[in-house]
C-alpha positions in Angstrom: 49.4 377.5 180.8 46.8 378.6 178.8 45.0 375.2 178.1 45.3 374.4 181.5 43.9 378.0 182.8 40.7 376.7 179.9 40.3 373.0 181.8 40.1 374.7 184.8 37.1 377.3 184.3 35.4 374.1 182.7 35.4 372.2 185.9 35.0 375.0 187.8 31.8 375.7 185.8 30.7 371.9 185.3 31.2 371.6 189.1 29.1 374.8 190.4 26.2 373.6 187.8 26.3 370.3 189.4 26.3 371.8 193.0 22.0 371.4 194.1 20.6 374.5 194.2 19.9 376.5 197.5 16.4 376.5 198.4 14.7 380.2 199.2 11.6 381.3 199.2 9.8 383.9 197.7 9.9 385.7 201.2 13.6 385.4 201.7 14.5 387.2 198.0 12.7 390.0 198.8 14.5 390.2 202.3 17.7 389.7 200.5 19.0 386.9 202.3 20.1 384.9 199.5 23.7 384.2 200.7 26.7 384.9 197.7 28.5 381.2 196.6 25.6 379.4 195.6 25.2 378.1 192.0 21.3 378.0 191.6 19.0 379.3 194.0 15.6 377.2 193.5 12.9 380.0 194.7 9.8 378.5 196.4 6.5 380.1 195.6 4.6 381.9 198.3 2.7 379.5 200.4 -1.2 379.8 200.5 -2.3 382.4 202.2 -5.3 380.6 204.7 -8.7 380.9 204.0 -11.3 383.5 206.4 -13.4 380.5 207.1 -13.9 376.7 206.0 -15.9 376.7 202.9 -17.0 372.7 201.5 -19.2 371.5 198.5 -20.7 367.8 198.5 -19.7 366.0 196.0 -21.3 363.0 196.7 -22.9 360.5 199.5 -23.0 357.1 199.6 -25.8 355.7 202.3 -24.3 352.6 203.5 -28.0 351.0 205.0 -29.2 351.2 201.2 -28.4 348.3 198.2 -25.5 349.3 196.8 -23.9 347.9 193.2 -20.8 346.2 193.1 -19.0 348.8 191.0 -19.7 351.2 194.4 -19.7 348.4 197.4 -17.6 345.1 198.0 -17.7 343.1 200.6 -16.8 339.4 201.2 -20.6 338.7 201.9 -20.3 339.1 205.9 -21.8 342.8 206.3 -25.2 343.4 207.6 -27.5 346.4 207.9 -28.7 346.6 211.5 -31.0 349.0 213.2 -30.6 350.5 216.8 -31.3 353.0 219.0 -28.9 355.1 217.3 -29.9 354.6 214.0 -29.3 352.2 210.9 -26.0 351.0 210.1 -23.9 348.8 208.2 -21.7 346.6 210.1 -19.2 344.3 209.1 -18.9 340.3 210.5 -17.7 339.8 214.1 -14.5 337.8 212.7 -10.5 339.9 212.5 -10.3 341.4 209.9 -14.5 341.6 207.9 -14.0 344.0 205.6 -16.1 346.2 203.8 -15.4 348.8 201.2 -17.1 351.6 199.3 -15.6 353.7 195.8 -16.7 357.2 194.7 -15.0 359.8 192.8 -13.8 363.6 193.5 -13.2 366.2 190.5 -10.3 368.0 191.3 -7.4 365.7 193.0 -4.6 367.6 195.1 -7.4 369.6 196.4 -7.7 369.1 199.9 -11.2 366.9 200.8 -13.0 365.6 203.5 -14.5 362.3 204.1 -17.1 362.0 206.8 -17.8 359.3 207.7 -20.6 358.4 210.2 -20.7 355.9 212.7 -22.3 355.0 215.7 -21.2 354.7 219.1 -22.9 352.5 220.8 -21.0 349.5 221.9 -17.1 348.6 222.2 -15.8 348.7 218.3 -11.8 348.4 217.0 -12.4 349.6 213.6 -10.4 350.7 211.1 -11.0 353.2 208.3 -8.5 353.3 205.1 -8.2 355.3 202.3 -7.8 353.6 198.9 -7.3 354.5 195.4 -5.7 353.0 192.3 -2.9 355.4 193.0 -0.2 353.5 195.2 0.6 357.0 196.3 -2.7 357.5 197.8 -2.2 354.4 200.4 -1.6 356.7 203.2 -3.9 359.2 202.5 -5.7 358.3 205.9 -4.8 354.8 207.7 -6.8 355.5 211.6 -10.4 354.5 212.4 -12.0 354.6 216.1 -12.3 353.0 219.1 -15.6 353.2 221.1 -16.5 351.7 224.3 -14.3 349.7 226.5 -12.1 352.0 228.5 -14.3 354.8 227.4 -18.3 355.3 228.1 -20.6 355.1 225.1 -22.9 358.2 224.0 -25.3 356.4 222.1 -24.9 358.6 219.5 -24.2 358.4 215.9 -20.5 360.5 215.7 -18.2 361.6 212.7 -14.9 360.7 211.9 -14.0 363.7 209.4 -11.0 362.5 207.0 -9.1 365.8 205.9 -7.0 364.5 203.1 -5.1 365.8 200.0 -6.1 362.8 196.9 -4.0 362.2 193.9 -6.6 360.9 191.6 -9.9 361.4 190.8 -10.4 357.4 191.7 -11.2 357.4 195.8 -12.6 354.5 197.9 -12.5 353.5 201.3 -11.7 350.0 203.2 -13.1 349.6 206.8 -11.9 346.6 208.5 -12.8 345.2 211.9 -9.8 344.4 213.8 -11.0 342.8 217.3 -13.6 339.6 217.2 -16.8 340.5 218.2 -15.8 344.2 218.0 -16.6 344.9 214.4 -16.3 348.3 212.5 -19.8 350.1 211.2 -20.6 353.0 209.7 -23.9 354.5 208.1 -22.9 356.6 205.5 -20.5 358.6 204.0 -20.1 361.9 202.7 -18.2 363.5 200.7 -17.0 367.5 200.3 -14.4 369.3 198.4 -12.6 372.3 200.1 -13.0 375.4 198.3 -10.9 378.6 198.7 -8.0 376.4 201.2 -7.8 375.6 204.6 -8.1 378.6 207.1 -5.9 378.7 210.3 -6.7 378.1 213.9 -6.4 381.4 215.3 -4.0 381.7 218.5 -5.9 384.2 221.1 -8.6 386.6 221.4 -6.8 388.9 224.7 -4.4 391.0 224.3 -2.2 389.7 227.1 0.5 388.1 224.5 1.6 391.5 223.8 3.1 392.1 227.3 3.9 388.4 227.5 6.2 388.6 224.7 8.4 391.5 226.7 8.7 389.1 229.7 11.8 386.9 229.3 11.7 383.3 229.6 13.5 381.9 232.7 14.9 378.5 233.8 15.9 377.7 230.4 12.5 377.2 228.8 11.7 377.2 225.6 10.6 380.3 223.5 7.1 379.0 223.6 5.0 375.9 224.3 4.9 373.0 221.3 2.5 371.4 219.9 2.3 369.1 216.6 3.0 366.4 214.7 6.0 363.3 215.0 6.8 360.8 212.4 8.3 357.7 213.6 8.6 357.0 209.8 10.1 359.0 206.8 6.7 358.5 205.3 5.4 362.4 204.5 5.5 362.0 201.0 2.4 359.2 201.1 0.4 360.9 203.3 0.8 364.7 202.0 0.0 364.6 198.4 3.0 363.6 196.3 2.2 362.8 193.0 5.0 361.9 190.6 7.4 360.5 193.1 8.8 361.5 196.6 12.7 362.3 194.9 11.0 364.7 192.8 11.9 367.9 193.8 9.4 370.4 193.0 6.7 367.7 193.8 8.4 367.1 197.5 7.8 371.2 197.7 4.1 370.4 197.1 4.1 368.0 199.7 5.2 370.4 202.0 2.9 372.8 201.2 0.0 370.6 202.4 1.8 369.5 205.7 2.0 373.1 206.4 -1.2 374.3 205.7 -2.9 371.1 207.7 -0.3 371.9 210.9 -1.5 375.8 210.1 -5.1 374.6 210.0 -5.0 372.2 213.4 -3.0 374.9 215.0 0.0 372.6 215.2 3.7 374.7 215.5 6.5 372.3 215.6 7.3 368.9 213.7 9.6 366.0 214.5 11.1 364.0 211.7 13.5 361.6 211.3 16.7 362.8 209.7 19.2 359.9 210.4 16.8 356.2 210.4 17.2 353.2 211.0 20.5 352.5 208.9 21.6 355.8 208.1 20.8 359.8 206.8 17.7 360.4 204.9 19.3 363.4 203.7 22.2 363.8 201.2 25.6 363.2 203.5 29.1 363.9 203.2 29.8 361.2 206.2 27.9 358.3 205.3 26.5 356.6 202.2 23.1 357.9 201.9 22.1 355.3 199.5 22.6 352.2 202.0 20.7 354.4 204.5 16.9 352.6 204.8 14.1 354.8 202.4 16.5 357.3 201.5 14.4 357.6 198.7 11.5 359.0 200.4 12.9 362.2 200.1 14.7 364.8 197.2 18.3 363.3 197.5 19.6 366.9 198.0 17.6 370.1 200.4 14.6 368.0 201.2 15.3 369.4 204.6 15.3 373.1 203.7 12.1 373.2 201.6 10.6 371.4 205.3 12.1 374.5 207.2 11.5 377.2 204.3 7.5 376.0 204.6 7.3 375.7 208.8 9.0 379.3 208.9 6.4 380.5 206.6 3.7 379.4 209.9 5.7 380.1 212.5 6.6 376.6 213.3 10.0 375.0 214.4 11.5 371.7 213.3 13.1 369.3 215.3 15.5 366.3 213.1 15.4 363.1 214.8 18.5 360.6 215.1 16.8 357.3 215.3 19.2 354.7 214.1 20.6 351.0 214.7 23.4 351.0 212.9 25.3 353.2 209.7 26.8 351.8 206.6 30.6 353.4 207.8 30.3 351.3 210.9 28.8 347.8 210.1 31.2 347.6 206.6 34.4 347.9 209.1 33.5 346.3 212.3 35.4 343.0 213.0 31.8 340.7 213.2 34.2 336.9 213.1 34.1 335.8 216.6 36.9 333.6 216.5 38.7 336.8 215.8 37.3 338.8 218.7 37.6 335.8 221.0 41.0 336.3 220.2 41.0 340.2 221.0 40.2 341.6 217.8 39.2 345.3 218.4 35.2 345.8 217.2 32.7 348.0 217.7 29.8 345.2 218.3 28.3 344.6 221.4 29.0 341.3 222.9 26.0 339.6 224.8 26.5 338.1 228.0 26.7 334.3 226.6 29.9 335.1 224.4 28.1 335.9 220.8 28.3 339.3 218.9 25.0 341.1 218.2 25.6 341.3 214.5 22.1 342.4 213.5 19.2 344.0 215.4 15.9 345.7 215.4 12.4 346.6 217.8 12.8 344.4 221.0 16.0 343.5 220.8 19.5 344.9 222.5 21.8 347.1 220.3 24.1 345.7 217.3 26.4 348.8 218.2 28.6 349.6 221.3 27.6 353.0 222.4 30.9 353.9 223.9 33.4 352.5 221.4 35.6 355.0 219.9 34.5 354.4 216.5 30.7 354.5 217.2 31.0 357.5 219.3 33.2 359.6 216.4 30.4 358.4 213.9 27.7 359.7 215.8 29.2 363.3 216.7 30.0 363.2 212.6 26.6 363.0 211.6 25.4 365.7 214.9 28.0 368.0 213.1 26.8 367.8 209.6 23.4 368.2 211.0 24.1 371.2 212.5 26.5 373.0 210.4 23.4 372.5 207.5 20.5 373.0 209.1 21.2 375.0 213.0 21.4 378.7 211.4 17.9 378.3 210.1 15.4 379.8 211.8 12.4 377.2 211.8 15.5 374.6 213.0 15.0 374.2 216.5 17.3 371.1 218.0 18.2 367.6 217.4 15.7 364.3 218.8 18.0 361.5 220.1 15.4 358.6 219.5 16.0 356.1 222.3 14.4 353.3 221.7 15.9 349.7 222.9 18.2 349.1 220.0 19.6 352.3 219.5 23.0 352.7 219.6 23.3 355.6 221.5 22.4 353.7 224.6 23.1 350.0 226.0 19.4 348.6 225.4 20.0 345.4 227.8 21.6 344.8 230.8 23.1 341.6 228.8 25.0 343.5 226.3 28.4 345.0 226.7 30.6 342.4 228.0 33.0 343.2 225.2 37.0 343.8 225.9 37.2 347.5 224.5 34.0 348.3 227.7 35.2 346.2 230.3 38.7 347.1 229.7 37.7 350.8 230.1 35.3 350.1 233.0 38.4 348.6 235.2 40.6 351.7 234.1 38.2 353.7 235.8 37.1 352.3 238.6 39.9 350.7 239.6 37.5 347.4 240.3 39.9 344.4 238.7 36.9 341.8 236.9 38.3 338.5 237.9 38.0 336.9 234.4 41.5 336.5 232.2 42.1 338.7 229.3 42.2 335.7 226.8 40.6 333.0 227.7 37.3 331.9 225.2 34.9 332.1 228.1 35.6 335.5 229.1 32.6 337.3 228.3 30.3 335.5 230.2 32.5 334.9 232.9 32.3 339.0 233.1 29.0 339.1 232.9 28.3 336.6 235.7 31.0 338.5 238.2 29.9 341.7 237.8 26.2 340.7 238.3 27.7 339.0 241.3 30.1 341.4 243.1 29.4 344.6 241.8 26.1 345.2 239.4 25.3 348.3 241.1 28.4 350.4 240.4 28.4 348.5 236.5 25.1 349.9 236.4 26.1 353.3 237.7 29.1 353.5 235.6 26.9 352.7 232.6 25.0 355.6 233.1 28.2 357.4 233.3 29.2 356.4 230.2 25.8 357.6 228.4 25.7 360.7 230.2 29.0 362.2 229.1 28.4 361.0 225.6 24.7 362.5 225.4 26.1 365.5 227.5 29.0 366.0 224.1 26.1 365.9 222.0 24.3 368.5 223.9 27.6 371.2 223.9 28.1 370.8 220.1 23.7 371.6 220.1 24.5 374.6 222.0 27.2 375.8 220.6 25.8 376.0 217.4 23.4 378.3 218.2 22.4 379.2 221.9 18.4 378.5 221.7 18.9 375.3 220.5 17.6 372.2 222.5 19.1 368.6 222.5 15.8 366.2 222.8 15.7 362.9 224.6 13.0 361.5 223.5 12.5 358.0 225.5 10.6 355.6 224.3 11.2 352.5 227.1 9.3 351.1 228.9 6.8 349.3 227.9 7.2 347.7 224.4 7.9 349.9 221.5 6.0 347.9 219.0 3.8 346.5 221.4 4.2 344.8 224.5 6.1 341.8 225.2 5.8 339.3 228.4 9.9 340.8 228.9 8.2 344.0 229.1 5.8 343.1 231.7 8.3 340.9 233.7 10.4 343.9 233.8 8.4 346.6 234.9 7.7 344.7 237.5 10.9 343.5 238.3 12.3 347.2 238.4 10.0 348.8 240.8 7.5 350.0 238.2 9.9 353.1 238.0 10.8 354.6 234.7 13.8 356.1 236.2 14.6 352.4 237.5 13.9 350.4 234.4 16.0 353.1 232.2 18.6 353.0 234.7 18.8 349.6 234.5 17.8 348.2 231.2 19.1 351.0 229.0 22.2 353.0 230.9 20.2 356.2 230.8 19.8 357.8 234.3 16.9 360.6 233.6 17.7 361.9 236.6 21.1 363.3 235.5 19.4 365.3 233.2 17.3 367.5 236.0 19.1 370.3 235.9 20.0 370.8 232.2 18.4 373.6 231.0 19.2 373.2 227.6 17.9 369.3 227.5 14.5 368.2 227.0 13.4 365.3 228.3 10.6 363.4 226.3 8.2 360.5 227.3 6.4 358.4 224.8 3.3 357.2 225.5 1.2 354.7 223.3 -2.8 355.9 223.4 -4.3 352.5 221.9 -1.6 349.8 223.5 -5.1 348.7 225.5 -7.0 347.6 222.6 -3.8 346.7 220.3 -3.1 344.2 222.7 -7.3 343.3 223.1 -7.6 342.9 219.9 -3.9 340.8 218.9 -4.2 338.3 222.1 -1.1 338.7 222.3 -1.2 340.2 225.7 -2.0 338.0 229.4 -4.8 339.6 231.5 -2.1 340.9 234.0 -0.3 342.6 230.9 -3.4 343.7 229.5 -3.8 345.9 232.3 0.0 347.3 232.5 -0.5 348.1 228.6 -3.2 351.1 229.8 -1.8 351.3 233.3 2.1 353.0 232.2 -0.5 355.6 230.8 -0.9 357.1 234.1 1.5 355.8 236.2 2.6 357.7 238.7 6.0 357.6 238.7 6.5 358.8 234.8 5.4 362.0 236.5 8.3 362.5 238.9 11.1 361.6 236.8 9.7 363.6 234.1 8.9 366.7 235.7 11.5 369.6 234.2 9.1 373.1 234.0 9.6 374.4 230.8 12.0 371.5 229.5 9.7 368.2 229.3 7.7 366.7 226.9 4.8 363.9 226.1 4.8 362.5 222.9 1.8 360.2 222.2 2.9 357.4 219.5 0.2 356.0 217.8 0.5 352.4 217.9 0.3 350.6 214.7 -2.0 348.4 213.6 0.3 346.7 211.3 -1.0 344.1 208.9 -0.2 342.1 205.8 -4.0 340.6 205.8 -5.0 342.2 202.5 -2.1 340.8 200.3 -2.8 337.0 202.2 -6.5 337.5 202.0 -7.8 339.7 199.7 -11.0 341.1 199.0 -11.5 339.7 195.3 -14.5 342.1 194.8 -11.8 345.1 195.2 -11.5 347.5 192.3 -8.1 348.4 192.3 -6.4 345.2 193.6 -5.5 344.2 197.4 -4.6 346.4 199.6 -1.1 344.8 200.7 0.1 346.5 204.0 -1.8 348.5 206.0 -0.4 350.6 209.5 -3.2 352.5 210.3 -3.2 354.6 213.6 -6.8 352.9 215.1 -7.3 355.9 218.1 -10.1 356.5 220.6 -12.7 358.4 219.0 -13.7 361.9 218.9 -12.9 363.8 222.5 -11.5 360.6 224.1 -8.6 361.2 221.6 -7.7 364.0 223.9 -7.2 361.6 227.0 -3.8 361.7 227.6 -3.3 365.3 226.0 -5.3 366.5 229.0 -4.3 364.1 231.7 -0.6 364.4 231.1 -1.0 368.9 231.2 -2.8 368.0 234.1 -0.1 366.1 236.0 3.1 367.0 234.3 2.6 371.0 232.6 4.9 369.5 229.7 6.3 372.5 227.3 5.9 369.8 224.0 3.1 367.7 223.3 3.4 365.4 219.6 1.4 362.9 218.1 1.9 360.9 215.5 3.6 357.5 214.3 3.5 356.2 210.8 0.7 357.7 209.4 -0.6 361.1 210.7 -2.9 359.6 213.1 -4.7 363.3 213.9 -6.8 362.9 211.0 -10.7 363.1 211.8 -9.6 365.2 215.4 -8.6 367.9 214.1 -11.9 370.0 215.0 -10.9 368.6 219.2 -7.7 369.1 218.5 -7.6 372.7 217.0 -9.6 373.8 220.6 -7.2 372.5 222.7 -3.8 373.2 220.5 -4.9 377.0 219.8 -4.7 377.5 223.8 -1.8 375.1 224.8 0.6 376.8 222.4 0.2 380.0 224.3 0.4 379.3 227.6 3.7 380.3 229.1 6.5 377.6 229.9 7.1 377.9 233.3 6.1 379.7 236.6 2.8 377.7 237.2 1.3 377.1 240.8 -1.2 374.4 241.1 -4.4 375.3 242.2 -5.1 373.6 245.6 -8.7 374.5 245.5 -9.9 372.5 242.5 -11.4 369.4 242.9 -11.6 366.3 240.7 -11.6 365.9 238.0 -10.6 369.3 236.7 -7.0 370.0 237.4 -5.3 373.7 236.7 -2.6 375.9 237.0 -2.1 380.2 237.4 0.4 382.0 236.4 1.1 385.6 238.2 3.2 387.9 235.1 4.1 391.4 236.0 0.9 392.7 234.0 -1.4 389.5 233.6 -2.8 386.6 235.6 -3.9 383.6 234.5 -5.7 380.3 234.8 -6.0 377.0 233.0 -7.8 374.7 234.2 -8.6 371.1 232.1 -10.9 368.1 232.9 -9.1 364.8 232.7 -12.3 362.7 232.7 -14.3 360.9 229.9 -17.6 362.8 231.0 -19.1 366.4 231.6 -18.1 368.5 234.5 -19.7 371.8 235.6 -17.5 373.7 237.9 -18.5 376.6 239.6 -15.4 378.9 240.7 -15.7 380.8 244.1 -13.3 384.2 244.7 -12.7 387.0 247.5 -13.8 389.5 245.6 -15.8 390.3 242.1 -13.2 389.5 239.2 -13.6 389.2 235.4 -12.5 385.7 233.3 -11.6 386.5 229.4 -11.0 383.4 227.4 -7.9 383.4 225.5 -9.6 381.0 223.1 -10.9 382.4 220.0 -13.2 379.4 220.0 -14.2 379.1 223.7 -15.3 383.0 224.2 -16.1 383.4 227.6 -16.6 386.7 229.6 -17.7 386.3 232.6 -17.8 388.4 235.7 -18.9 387.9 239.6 -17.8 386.7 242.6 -18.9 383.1 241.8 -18.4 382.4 238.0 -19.9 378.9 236.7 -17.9 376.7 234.0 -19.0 373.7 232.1 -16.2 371.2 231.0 -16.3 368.7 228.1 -14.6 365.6 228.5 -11.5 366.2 228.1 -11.3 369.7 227.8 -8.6 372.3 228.1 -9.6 375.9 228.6 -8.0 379.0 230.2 -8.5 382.9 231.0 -7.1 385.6 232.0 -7.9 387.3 235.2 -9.0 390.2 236.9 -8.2 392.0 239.1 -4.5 390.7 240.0 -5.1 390.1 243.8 -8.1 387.5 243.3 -8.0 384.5 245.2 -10.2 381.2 244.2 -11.2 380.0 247.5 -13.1 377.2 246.9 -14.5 374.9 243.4 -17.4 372.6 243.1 -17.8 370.0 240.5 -20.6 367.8 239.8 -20.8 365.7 236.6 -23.4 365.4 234.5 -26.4 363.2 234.7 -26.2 359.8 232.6 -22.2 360.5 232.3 -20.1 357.5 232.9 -17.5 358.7 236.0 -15.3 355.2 235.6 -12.0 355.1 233.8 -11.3 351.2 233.0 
């Protein structure tokens, strides 16, 4: 008894030593918070307090019209120095993909730097602008660049593209690369600053109406407060945030964090979105699946990579939302049945079953779903993951909800009308219905035979039924959400139509073919009815929408001159407004499309000092304000409570100064209550809001040119911005406004019983009024 009563307080002990340690910060100790049972607790240091005010030194600057020596510039010999209007600049051949490069160094890597780079904007450019080191870490640094022209009017102006990065090593260079012919990247020179003394923070307000807005309670089942930040598509955090020894190291993933939350602190960015189940499986550590088959689970700490995320967005204010984005999981594609002379014979499996007779065994962007979304097994998988999710990570305070990622091969959806002709759906479908599909139980032929008598006899009600189907199992989802914690939100985040790589000819056809409806196509296509989702209050429902699809497509050819125009068109079509429209519980997420290439490894610049640059997926975005485009044409239409941006990379960087004016007021606007203003004109829309001690207005231009607006009342008031960067305090009877493109601003009013009766706008001389 004695021996054995020994072996067991050595497990006991082996086993708590080999338990990971609980993550707390410094913060949490001293609230004593710690909770009793854990083996180790792993404190985090404090996080930076933010700098007063945004304090550089040059390092260096490299003047890109002037000879330059090979162990600074490389090209392959196509570059030319040309001189303009705008000034002197170097520009790289008219050919995809002419590259130039330049190579400097900093002092102190991990410190956070900016590279401006100057450029000129004076004709239609697709040009991107990489960072580069020998450091493979460093790849992601910075992958964006600018697009000028085009759909946008030139300024003839030479304009910055400030890159706020955190560098490894003391080795830095930069790649530009022009990515449409005839369209080719330029830039005159480069400098380069250190920050000293951190990052400060965008400050939220300068009225004091927040304080009585904070007694007010939120109605309708909004959230808390409006959202505004950053999404990765992409576990990829640990290349563009500063890792250094390796993203499973744990103290060095902390580090990472740190930066993330010190750039969202500085933008004025309050919530993140990252993937927590990708692809194939959980990024994080599970006890339900085999995180080591999951895609990139390496990316991360194997164990609490999720609570240093949360410990460091607390510490800011800022909530995190874990997205589900996944095609298939290990538990599910080792046990399904995949031999279709098995299933032909009525083998149970949880494939899906196209509509010619063949199992989708494998799957990925484009194409339908490898997974039935209603099969029993599927289903129980899903709501094991949504459990573990929650039970870890829904009693922290920065945790704010689960994102269902629903893009076409998901399998928490159908994806394609062709797809699930299988006996386990069918089988189910006639049980409740009562509808008998006149195709026999075991004959070979079956599954198409289905699929063409249904289509046939009774496509709407499959189609209904369907959406059914994906309704109560999103719906399940939702009540576990809520249960775990009542101010919790379930996210569907939709990312169809049109193309979620880029856009496809099936894409186009479709659109078409289905009204040019969102609601329609989703109905359709993917089972998902956004309309049943109205009237849940504890459900937000997301659109993505893809900024540079316009010039992707421009600059791939991949596109027909029809599709071309659908790829900026689905920007602002009309009826993503009305399905989308939930006051306090709808979102616009803004994916930056990828410009994904392999060009570097298959052609590399031999004069580069580090080697190729193998794989770029840089987030090429309009440049400077027109980067706001569809931040302030989507508040305009739809008054969404979440507005995210991101991708692969973090495609903000070099906006941050447009986007720090136009996050700082977003963020605290209230939810919901808004009336639109019926005496604005175009192009500036707004809103008021009437509180029980405050009024107020916002009011944003949705045009790429300058608008001054003069605002007529009944009476004398007063407008006090609540921007600490737009300070206005004005006073009169007739108060005048001047709008940048793009421009979001808003006040509060006085007195309460005001009335605008009447706005004129006139645009500025020289401006371009056009949208293309």
């Amino acid at each position: 008894m004695k021996k054995s009563g020994i072996y067991i307080a050595i497990f006991l002990v082996v086993s708590l030593l080999l338990l990971p340690p609980k993550v707390v910060s410094q913060e949490r100790i001293s609230q004593k918070n710690v909770k009793h049972g854990a083996s180790q607790v792993y404190v985090l240091p404090s996080l930076s307090a933010p700098a007063k005010d945004l304090h550089i030194r040059k390092l260096t600057e490299i003047d890109l019209t002037k000879p330059l020596g090979p162990e600074q510039f490389c090209d392959a010999g196509t570059s030319r120095v040309v001189t303009s209007q705008v000034g002197a600049y170097r520009e790289a051949g008219e050919k995809n993909f002419s590259r130039f490069a330049i190579r400097f160094r900093i002092e102190h890597p991990g410190a956070p730097h900016l590279f401006v780079v100057h450029y000129p904007d004076d004709k239609e450019r697709c040009a991107e602008v990489s960072t580069y080191s020998p450091s493979h870490l460093d790849m992601f640094n910075a992958h964006t660049g600018y697009l000028t022209g085009g759909e946008f009017p030139v300024t003839m102006r030479m304009m910055r593209l400030p890159l706020l990065v955190f560098p490894r090593v003391s080795e830095q260079g930069l790649v530009f690369t022009t990515w449409e012919q005839g369209k080719p990247v330029a830039a005159s020179k480069v400098e380069v600053y250190e920050v000293e003394g951190g990052l400060p923070a965008a400050i939220s307000h300068s009225c004091e109406y927040s304080a009585s807005m904070k007694k007010r309670p939120e109605e309708n089942g909004s959230i808390p407060k409006r959202l505004i930040g950053l999404y990765f598509e992409d576990p990829m955090l640990s290349h563009c945030f500063g890792v250094t020894k390796g993203p499973s190291v744990f103290a060095d993933f902390d580090h990472t964090a740190c930066n993330l939350t010190i750039y969202m602190r500085y933008v004025g960015f309050n919530v993140l979105f990252y993937p927590l189940a990708w692809y194939t499986g959980p990024l994080y550590s599970s006890q339900v699946e085999d995180t080591k088959k999951a895609t990139a689970s390496n990316r991360h700490p194997p164990e609490r990579f999720v609570e240093i995320l949360m410990e460091r967005l607390d510490a800011i204010d800022a909530k995190f939302f874990g997205s589900i984005w996944l095609h298939s999981l290990p538990s599910l594609r080792e046990t399904a049945v995949d031999d279709e002379s098995k299933v032909q014979q009525g083998a149970d499996t949880p494939l899906c079953m196209n509509k010619d007779g063949q199992l989708i065994k494998k799957t990925f962007h484009h194409f339908p779903p490898m997974f039935n979304p209603i099969h029993p097994k599927v289903k129980q998988q899903v709501l094991r993951l949504v459990d573990e999710i929650l039970e870890r990570y829904g009693d922290h305070p920065a945790f704010a909800g689960i994102s269902l990622h629903l893009a076409t091969p998901s399998l928490l959806w159908w994806g394609s009308l062709d797809v699930d002709y299988g006996d386990h759906t069918v089988s189910l479908f006639e049980r409740e219905t009562g509808i008998k599909v006149l195709a026999s139980p075991t004959e070979p032929q079956r599954f198409t035979k289905r699929h063409q008598w249904l289509m046939k006899h009774v496509r709407e009600k499959w189609i209904d039924w369907r959406c059914r189907k994906i309704y109560e199992n999103i719906m399940v989802i939702a009540e576990r959400v809520k249960r775990k914690r009542g101010d919790l939100k379930l996210v569907l985040a939709v990312y169809t139509p049109v193309g979620y790589c880029d856009l496809t000819p099936d894409d186009a056809s479709a659109w078409d073919k289905y009204g040019r409806s969102v609601r329609e196509y989703n109905r359709i296509v993917n089972g998902l009815d956004i309309a049943m989702f109205k009237n849940k209050k504890d459900i937000i429902l997301t659109r993505t929408l893809y900024p540079a699809d316009y010039r992707y497509c421009k600059a791939t050819g991949s596109c027909t001159p029809s599709q071309l125009n659908l790829s900026r068109e689905i920007n602002f079509d009309a009826s993503v407004t009305k399905w989308f429209d939930k006051p306090g519980a709808c979102g616009i997420n803004l994916h930056n499309r990828y410009f994904e290439s392999s060009f570097g490894r298959e052609h590399p610049l031999k004069c580069l000092w580090w080697g190729p640059m193998n794989w770029r997926a840089s987030a090429v975005l309009p440049a400077d304000r027109n980067f706001l485009e569809l931040f302030a044409y989507w508040l305009s239409e739809l008054d969404p409570a979440i507005l995210t941006t991101g991708g692969f990379s973090v495609g903000t960087i070099g906006r941050e100064d447009v986007l720090r004016e136009f996050a700082v007021i977003f963020k605290q606007l209230p939810t919901t209550d808004w009336r639109d203003l019926p005496s604005l004109v175009e192009p500036v829309r707004g809103r008021e809001w009437v509180g029980s001690q405050s009024r107020l207005l916002y009011l944003v231009n949705h045009k790429p040119h300058t608008i001054a607006l003069t605002l007529s009342f009944d009476q004398p008031v007063h407008l006090k911005s609540l921007s600490s960067i737009d300070q206005l305090d004005a006073s009169g009877n007739n108060i005048m406004l001047s709008f940048e493109p793009f421009q979001l601003r808003a006040f509060e009013l006085t007195p309460h019983q005001a009335t605008l009766i009447s706005a004129q706008a006139k645009q500025h001389r020289g401006d371009m009024s056009s949208r293309k």
